[in-house]
N, C-alpha and C positions, 0 to 999 in steps of 0.2 A: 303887832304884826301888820305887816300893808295890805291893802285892801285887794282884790282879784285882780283888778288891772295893772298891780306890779306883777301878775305872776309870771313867770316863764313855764311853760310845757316842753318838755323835752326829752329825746331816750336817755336813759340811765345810761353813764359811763363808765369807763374803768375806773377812773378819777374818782366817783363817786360811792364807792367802796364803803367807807368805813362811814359814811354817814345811811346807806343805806341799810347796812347790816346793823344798825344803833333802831333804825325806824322799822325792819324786820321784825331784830327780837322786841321791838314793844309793841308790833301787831300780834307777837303769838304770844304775847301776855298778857293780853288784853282778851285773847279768847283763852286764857288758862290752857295754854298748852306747854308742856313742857319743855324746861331749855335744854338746847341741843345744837349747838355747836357744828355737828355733823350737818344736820338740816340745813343751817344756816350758810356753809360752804357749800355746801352742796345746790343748793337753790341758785346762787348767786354763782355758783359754777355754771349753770344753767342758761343766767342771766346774761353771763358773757360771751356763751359759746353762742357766733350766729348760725351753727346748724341745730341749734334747742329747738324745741319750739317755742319753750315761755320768753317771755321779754318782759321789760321793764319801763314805767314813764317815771319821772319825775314832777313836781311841782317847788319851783323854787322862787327865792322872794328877799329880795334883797342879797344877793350870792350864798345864799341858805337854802340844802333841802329843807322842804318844810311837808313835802307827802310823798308816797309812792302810790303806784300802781304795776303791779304783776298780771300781765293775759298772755294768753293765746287764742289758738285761729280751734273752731273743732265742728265736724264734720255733723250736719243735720238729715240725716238719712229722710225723714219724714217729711223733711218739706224740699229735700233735693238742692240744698242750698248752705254754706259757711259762715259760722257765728264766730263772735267774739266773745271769748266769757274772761270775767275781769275774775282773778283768782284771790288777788289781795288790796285791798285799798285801805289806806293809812295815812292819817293824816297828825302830826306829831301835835298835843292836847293844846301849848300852846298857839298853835295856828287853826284850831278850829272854828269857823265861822268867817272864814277868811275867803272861800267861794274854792280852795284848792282840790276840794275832792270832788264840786261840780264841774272846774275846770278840765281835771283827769278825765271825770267820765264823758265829757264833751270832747273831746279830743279823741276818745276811743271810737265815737261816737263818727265822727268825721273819719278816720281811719276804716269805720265799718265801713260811709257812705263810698269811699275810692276806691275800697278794692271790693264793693260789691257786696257786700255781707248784708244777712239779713237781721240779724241783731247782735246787741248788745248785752251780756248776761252776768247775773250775779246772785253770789245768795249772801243772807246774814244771818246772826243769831235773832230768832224771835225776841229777846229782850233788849238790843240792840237798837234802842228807841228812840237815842241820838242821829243815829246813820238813818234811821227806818225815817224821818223829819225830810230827810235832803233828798232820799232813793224815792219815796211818794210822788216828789216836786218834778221829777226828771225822769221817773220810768212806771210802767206801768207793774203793779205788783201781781202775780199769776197764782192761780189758784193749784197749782205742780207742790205735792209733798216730797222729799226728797227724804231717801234711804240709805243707808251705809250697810253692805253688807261683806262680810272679813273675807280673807281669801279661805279655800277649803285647806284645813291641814294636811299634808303631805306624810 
């Protein structure tokens, strides 16, 4: 795989479909989540409609996706200011170590600084020690436990 300075940075296309939705479902298998098809259009329904909110980058490299990146913009009551949270980043196994997931996040990074945001944000799996190597090098890690809690049944 070529080295950072082949990569290109760019939004995700229409064009770019069916290798996206390939680099999708192996990030949600990579966290054990279940496959679902539905999800997968549906995101990527998401991804194309520009009144969504999420969007999509790419990392490509030699006319090859080789990673994604899924954000949006989301509203920071507490400090009265607009972040960026990076939802999914994925870098397909053969191209890791390629500089393409630091490229993504640098790019987001630059998108924060022009339209004014105050950060960049993200979470990962605690065992996740591969990504936790790159996220150390490029962002600061917070001491924020995060919670999931189900909706009330109806």
């Amino acid at each position: 795989m070529p080295d950072s300075s082949a990569l290109t940075i760019r939004p995700t296309s229409p064009a770019d479909e069916a290798r996206w939705r390939e680099l999708f479902r192996a990030y949600r298998e990579f966290y054990h989540l279940p496959e679902s098809e539905e999800i997968v259009d549906r995101v990527w329904s998401w991804i194309t409609d520009p009144d969504h909110e999420v969007q999509s980058l790419v990392a490509e490299a030699a006319g090859r996706i080789v990673a994604i990146a899924d954000f949006r913009r989301f509203a920071r009551p507490s400090t009265g200011s607009t972040g960026i949270w990076l939802d999914d980043l994925f870098t397909d196994p053969e191209a890791r170590g390629t500089g393409a997931g630091r490229a993504l996040i640098a790019r987001l990074q630059e998108v924060a600084a022009a339209e004014g945001c105050s950060v960049v944000r993200w979470i990962t799996a605690a065992d996740n020690e591969q990504a936790q190597v790159l996220y150390d090098k490029v962002a600061a890690k917070t001491n924020w436990v995060t919670y999931d809690a189900k909706p009330a049944e109806s």
